[in-house]
C-alpha positions in Angstrom: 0.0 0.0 0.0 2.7 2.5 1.1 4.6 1.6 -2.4 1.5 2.7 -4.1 0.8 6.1 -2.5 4.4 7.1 -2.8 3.8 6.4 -6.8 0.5 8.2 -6.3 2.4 11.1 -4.5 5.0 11.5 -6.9 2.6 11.6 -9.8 1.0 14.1 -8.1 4.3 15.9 -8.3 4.9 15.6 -11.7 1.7 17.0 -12.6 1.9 20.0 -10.4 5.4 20.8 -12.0 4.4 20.5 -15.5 1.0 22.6 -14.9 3.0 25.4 -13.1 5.4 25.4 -16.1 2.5 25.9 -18.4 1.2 28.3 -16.8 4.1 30.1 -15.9 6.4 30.2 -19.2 9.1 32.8 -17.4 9.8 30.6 -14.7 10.2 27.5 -17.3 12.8 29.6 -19.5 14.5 30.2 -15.5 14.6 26.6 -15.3 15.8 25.2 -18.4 12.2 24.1 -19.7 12.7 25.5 -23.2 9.2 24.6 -24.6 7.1 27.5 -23.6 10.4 30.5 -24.5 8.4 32.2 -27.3 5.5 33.0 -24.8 4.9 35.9 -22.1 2.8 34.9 -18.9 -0.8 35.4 -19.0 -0.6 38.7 -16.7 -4.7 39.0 -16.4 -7.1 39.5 -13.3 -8.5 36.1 -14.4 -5.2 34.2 -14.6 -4.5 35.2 -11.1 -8.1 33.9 -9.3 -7.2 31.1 -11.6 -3.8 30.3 -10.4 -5.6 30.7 -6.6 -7.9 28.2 -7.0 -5.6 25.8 -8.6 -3.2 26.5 -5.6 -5.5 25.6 -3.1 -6.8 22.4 -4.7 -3.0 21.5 -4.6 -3.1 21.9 -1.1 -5.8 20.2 -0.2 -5.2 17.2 -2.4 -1.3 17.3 -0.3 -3.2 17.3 3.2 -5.6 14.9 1.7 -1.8 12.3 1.4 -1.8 9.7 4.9 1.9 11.0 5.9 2.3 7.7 7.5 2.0 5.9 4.6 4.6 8.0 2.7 8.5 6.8 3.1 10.7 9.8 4.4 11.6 11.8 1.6 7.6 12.0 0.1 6.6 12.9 3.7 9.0 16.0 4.1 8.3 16.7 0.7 4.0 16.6 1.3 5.0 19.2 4.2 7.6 21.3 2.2 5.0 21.6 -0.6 2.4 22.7 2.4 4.6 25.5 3.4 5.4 26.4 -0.2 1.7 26.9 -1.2 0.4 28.5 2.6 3.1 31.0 1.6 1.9 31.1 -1.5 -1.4 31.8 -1.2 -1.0 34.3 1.6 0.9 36.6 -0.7 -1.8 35.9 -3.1 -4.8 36.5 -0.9 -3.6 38.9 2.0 -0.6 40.8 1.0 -2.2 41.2 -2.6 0.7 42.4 -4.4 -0.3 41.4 -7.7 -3.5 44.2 -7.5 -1.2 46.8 -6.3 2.4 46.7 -7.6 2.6 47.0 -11.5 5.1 44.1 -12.8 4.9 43.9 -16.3 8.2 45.8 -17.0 10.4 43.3 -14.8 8.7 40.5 -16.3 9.3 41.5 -19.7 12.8 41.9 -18.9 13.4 39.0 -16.7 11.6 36.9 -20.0 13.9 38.1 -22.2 17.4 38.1 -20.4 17.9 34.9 -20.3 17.0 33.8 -24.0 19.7 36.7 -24.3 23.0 35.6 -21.7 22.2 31.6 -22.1 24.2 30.0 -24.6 21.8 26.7 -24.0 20.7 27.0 -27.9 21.9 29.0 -31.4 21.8 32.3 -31.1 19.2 32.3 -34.2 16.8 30.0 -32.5 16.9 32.3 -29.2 16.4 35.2 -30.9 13.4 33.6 -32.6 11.9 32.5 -28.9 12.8 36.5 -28.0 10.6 37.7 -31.0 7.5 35.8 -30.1 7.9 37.0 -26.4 8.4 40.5 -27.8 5.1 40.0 -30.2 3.1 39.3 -26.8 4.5 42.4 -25.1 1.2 44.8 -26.5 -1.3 42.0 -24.9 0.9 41.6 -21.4 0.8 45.3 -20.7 -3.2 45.1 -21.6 -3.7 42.1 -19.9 -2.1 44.1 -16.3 -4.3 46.6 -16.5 -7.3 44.2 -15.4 -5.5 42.9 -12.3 -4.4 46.5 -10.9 -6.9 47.0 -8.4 -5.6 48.9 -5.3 -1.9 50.7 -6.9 0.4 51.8 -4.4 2.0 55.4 -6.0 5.3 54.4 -5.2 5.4 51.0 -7.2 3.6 52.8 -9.8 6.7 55.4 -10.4 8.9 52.1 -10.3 7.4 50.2 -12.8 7.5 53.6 -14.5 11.3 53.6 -14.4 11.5 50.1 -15.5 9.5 50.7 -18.6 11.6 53.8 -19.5 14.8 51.5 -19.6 13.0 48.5 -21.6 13.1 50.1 -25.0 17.5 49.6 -24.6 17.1 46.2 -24.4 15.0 46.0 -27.6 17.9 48.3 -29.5 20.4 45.4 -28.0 17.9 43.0 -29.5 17.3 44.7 -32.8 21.0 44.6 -33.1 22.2 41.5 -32.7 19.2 40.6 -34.7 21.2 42.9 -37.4 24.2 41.1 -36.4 23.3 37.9 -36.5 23.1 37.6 -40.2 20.8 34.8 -40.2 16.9 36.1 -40.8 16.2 37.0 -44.4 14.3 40.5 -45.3 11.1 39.2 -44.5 11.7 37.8 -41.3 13.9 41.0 -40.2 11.7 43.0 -41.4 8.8 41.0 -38.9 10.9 41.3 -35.7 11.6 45.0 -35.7 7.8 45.5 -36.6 7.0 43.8 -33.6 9.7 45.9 -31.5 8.1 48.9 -32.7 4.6 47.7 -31.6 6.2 47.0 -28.5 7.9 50.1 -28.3 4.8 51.7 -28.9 2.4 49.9 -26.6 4.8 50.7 -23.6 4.9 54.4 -23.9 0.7 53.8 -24.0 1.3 52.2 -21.0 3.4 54.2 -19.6 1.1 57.0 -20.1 -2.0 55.4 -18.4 0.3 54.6 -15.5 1.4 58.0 -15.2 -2.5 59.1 -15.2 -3.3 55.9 -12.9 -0.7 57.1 -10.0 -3.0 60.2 -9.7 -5.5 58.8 -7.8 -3.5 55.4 -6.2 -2.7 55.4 -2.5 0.2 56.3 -0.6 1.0 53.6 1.7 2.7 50.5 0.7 3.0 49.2 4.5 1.4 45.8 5.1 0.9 46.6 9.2 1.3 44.8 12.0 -0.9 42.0 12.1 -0.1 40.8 8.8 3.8 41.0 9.3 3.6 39.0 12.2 1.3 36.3 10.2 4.2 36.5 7.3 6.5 35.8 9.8 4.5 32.7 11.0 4.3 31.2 7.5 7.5 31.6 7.0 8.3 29.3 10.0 11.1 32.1 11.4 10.0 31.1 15.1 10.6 34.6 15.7 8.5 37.8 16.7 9.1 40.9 14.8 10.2 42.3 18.1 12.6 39.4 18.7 13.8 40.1 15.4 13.9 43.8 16.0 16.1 43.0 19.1 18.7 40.8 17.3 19.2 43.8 14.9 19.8 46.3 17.5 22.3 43.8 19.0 24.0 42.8 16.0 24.3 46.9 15.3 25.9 47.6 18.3 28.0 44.8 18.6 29.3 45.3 14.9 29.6 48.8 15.4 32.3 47.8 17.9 34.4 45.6 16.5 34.6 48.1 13.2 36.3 50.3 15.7 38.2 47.5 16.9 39.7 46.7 13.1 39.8 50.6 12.4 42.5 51.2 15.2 44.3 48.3 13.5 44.3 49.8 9.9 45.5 53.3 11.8 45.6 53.4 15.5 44.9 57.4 15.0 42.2 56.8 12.5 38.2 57.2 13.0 36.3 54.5 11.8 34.7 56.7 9.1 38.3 57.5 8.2 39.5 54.0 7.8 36.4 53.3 5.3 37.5 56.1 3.3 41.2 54.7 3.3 40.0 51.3 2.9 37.4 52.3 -0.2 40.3 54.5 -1.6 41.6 51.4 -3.6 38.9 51.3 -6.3 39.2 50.5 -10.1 40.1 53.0 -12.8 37.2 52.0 -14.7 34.0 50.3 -14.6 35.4 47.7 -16.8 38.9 47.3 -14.5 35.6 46.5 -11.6 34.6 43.8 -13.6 37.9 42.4 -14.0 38.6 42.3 -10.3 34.8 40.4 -9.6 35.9 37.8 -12.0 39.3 37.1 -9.9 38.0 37.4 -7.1 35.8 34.4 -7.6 38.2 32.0 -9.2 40.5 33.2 -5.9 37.3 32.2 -3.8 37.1 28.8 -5.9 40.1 27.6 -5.8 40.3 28.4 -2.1 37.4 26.1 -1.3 39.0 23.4 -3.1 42.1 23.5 -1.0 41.0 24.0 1.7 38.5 21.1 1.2 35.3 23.6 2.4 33.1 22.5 0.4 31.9 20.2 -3.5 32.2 22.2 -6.1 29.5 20.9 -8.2 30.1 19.9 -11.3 29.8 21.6 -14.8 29.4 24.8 -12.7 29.9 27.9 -14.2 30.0 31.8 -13.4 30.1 34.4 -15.7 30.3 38.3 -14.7 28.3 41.7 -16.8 26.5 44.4 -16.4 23.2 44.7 -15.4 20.4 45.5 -17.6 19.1 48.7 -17.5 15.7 47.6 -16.8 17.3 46.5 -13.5 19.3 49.2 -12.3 16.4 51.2 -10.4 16.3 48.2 -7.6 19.8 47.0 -8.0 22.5 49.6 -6.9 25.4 47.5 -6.4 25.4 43.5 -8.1 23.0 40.4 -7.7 23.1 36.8 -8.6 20.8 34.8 -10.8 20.9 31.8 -10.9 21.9 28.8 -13.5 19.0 26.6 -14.8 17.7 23.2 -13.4 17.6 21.7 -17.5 19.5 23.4 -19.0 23.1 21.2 -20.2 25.6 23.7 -17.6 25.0 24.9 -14.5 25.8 28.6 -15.3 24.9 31.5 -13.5 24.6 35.4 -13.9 26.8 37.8 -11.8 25.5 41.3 -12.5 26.9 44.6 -11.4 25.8 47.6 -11.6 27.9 50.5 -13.5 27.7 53.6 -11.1 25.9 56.7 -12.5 28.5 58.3 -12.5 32.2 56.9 -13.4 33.8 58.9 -10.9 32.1 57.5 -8.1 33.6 54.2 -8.3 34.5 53.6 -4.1 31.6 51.2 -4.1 33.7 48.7 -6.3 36.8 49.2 -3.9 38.9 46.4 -3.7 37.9 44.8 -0.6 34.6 45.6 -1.2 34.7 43.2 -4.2 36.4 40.5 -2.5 33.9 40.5 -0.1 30.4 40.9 -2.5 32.5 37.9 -4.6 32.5 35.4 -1.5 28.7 36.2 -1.2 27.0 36.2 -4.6 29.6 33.4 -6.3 32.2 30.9 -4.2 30.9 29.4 -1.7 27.9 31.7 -1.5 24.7 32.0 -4.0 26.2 30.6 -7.0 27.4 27.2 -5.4 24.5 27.0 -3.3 21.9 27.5 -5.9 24.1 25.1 -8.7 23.8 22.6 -5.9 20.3 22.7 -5.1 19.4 22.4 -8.3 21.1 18.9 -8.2 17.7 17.7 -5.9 14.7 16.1 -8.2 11.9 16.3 -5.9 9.6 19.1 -7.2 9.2 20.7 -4.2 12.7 21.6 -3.3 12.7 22.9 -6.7 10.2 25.3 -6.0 11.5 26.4 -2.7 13.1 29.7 -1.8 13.8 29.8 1.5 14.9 33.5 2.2 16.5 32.7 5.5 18.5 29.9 3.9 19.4 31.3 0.7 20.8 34.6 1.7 21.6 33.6 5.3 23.8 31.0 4.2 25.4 33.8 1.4 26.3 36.3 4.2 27.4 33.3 6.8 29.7 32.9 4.1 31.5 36.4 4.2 32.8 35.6 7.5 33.4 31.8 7.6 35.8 32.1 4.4 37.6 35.0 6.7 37.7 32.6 9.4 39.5 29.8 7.4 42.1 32.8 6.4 40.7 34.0 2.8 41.2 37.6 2.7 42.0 37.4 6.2 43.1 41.3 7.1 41.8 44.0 9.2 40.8 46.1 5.7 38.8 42.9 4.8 37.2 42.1 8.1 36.6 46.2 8.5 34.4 46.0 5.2 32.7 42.8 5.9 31.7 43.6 9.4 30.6 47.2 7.4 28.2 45.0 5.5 26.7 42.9 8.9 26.0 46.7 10.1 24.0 47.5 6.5 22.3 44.1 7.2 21.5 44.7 11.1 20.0 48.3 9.6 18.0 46.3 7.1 16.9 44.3 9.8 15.8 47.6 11.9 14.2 48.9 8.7 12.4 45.6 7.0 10.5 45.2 10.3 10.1 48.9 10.9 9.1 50.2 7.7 6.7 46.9 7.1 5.0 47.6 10.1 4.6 51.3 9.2 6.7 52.8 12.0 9.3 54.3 9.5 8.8 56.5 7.0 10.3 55.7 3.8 12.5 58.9 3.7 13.6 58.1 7.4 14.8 54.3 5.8 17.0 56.2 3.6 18.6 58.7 5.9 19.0 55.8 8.4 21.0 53.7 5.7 22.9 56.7 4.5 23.5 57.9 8.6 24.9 54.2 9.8 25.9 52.7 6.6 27.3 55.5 4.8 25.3 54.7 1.7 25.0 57.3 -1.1 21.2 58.6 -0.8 20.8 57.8 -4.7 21.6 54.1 -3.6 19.6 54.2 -0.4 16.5 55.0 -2.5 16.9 52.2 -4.2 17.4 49.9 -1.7 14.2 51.3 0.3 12.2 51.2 -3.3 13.1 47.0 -3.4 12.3 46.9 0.5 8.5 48.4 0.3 8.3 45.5 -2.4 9.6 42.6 0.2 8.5 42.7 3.2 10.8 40.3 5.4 12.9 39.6 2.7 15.9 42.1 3.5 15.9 40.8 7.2 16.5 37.4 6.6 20.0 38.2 5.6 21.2 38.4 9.0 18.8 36.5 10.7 19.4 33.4 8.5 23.0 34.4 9.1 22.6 33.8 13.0 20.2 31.0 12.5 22.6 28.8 10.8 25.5 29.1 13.2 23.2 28.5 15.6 22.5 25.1 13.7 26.3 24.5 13.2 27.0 24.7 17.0 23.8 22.1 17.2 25.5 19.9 15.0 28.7 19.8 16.3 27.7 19.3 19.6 25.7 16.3 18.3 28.8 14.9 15.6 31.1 15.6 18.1 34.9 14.7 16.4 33.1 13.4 13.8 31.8 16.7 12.7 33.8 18.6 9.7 33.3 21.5 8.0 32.8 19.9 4.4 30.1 18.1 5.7 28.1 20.7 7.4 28.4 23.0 3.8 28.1 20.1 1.9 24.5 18.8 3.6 23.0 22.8 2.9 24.3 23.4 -0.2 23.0 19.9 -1.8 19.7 19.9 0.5 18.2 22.8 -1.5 16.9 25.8 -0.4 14.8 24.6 2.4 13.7 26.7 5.8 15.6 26.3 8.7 13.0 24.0 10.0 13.3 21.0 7.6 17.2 21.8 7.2 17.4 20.5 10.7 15.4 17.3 10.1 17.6 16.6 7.1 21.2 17.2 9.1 19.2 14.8 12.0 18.5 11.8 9.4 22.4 12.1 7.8 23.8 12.2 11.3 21.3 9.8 12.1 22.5 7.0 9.3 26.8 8.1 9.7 
């Protein structure tokens, strides 16, 4: 019987997958699933309810699964999917960010990217998926305009500045359309028809959201009660006040030891003037940036290797450019995305953004860059995520654990310090720099969320104990309206896993190595904390 409802179970999984997929065409081009590339999500009112309602049948046919009747993996799987759709359908239902944040622009954009930096096919036959995306652009932007119910002003004036930038991704398009050499007249002819239509159906959109911020609301906050219930569905077993605690700790303690590592760069020196000596070695160009990110990570690489850290995974790969235009408004400084599930490499996207202006080039000093290189590529997001994606079972496919993914990239920063990579006082002053910027974002996430800071006090508090540029700290406030408890789960999944590391050494005992705590995350996908622990308890369990 058991054998029979784990079959049942995993058809059940199967079918989920490929009906997400189908639905969800974006996502499948994320993945590796090339089949859907030349379509554009269905961005209507009536997709959403639908996607709703198919959620929660999912859901109740997972509760409707006898968990004792499932072997191990099935069972933590029927609860991982559990959590994945609760979460899901909270966002969906409560936080309602679909009827109030335009997306179109970003999802345009995040469509066509990939088809653009993956070399998983001939350049001719991604261009051809790009034009069929770029033919549905006209009936994406009419299709939002049914699902905008409640629009929040300031997402509004984003998606505005998203929109503005799209039309420079066309050109890039249109040009290595030109370039490519392999469309005759006709079909060249088609393509930059349809990026003219497109061209021309975004500035109609952007004018009806320029007249549709007239009358939307102000606040973006989701309040108390429903930050707390976020908090609960994200199984942090936390309190936004407990939460709000361990960010005024971490601040002050951090705070402290930058003086600490200031004194040892210059025993006369401030710690704002040991930054600024620190941050002094920068680039001489953009470009020279680039080319210290892209050492910096094979240093980081080959460091884990002999140092036997970690797996590197194989067919893993990393490459480093600039991020889009379309991006720039919500990503300041660089970001990771991620290599595909399907697709024949495991190769992800390192993308930095150029500074506004190319004299201001201290936030690509060298330490700095050392530093952002341990936590977006080696051992950080890109060998996490190009592990996960090793696991088969749909759900850990789907999941995103905040905590886990970016907790684990910033435990990271100092445990490669630790193990003497980069290990100097400039190095450790910068990266205990950036726990300060994530104990602020802790302080601000919760505060802001609950609507007990103003979004002009998030940016002069980031620009007073971070030192951030206000340009940048608008930006980073813009993405943090947009993700409630998202920009807090840096630290706190920080903390949470060295919390779990001291568990597991004190149950391994001399047994315990380092390889195999990094090891057992990376490969275990990105789970929460919660089932993380119950899959460290099995492997200690059966060593």
């Amino acid at each position: 019987m058991g054998k029979e409802v784990d079959e049942e179970f995993e058809e059940f999984e199967e079918d989920v997958f490929d009906t997400f997929l189908e639905r969800n065409p974006t996502m499948a081009t994320h993945l590796g699933i090339h089949e859907y590339d030349d379509e554009l999500p269905d961005l209507s009112k009536k997709k959403r309810l639908e996607d709703i309602e198919l959620m929660e049948e999912w859901l109740q046919k997972l509760r409707d699964f006898n968990s004792q009747e499932l072997n191990e993996e099935n069972e933590l799987a029927k609860r991982l999917g559990e959590h994945i759709f609760e979460m899901q359908l909270f966002r969906m239902k409560e936080l309602r960010f679909g009827e109030q944040a335009p997306s179109a622009p970003n999802i345009i954009g995040s469509s066509i990217f990939p088809l653009l930096r993956r070399e998983f096919a001939p350049l001719e036959e991604r261009l051809n998926s790009i034009k069929g995306r770029i033919e549905d652009i006209p009936e994406a932007l009419e299709e939002e305009r049914s699902k905008l119910e409640d629009p929040v002003r300031l997402w509004i004036d984003m998606a505005i500045e998203s929109a503005e930038q799209l039309p420079m991704l066309f050109k890039l398009v249109q040009m290595l359309v030109k370039q490519n050499g392999a469309f005759n007249e006709d079909d060249l002819s088609e393509f930059v028809q349809a990026i003219n239509r497109a061209d021309s159906a975004l500035e109609d959109y952007i004018e009806w959201l320029e007249e549709l911020r007239r009358d939307a609301k102000e606040d973006y906050t989701i309040g108390e009660e429903r930050f707390e219930e976020l908090l609960e569905k994200r199984e942090l077993d936390h309190t936004s006040e407990e939460i709000l605690e361990i960010g005024k700790e971490l601040l002050k303690e951090s705070e402290e030891k930058m003086e600490q590592y200031a004194k040892k760069i210059d025993s006369d020196a401030s710690v704002e003037e040991a930054l600024e000596k620190v941050k002094s070695e920068t680039p001489d160009s953009f470009e020279d940036a680039l080319g210290w990110y892209e050492n910096g990570l094979e240093d980081a690489k080959e460091f884990i290797e002999e140092n036997d850290l970690a797996t590197i995974v194989e067919d893993e790969e990393i490459e480093v450019t600039e991020t889009p235009e379309y991006m720039r408004n919500i990503i300041p400084f660089a970001a990771y995305i991620p290599p595909a599930k399907f697709d024949p490499t495991k190769k992800g996207i390192y993308v930095v953004t150029p500074p506004e202006d190319e004299e201001r080039l201290n936030n690509y000093s060298y330490w700095d860059v050392r530093n952002t290189t341990v936590h977006e590529g080696y051992p950080g997001h890109h060998l996490q995520l190009a592990s996960a994606i090793t696991n088969d079972d749909v759900f850990r496919i789907f999941s995103q654990a905040i905590e886990t993914v970016e907790g684990w990239a910033h435990y990271c920063e100092e445990m490669m310090k630790e193990h003497g990579f980069d290990d100097t006082p400039e190095a450790w002053l910068i990266q205990t720099n950036d726990v300060v910027w994530r104990a602020v974002r802790i302080i601000v996430d919760v505060e802001l969320s609950k609507g007990d800071m103003s979004f002009d006090e998030a940016v002069e508090f980031l620009v007073d104990k971070v030192g951030m540029d206000k340009s940048d700290a608008e930006k980073e406030v813009k993405r943090y309206t947009q993700s409630p408890a998202y920009q807090l789960s840096y630290l706190l999944g920080k903390e949470m896993i060295k919390d779990l590391k001291e568990d597991v050494k004190e149950k391994m005992g001399d047994d315990f190595t380092e390889k195999f705590f990094h090891d057992t995350i990376l490969f275990a996908g990105s789970v929460p904390m919660k089932y993380l622990r119950e899959i460290f308890d099995k492997k200690i369990e059966e060593a």
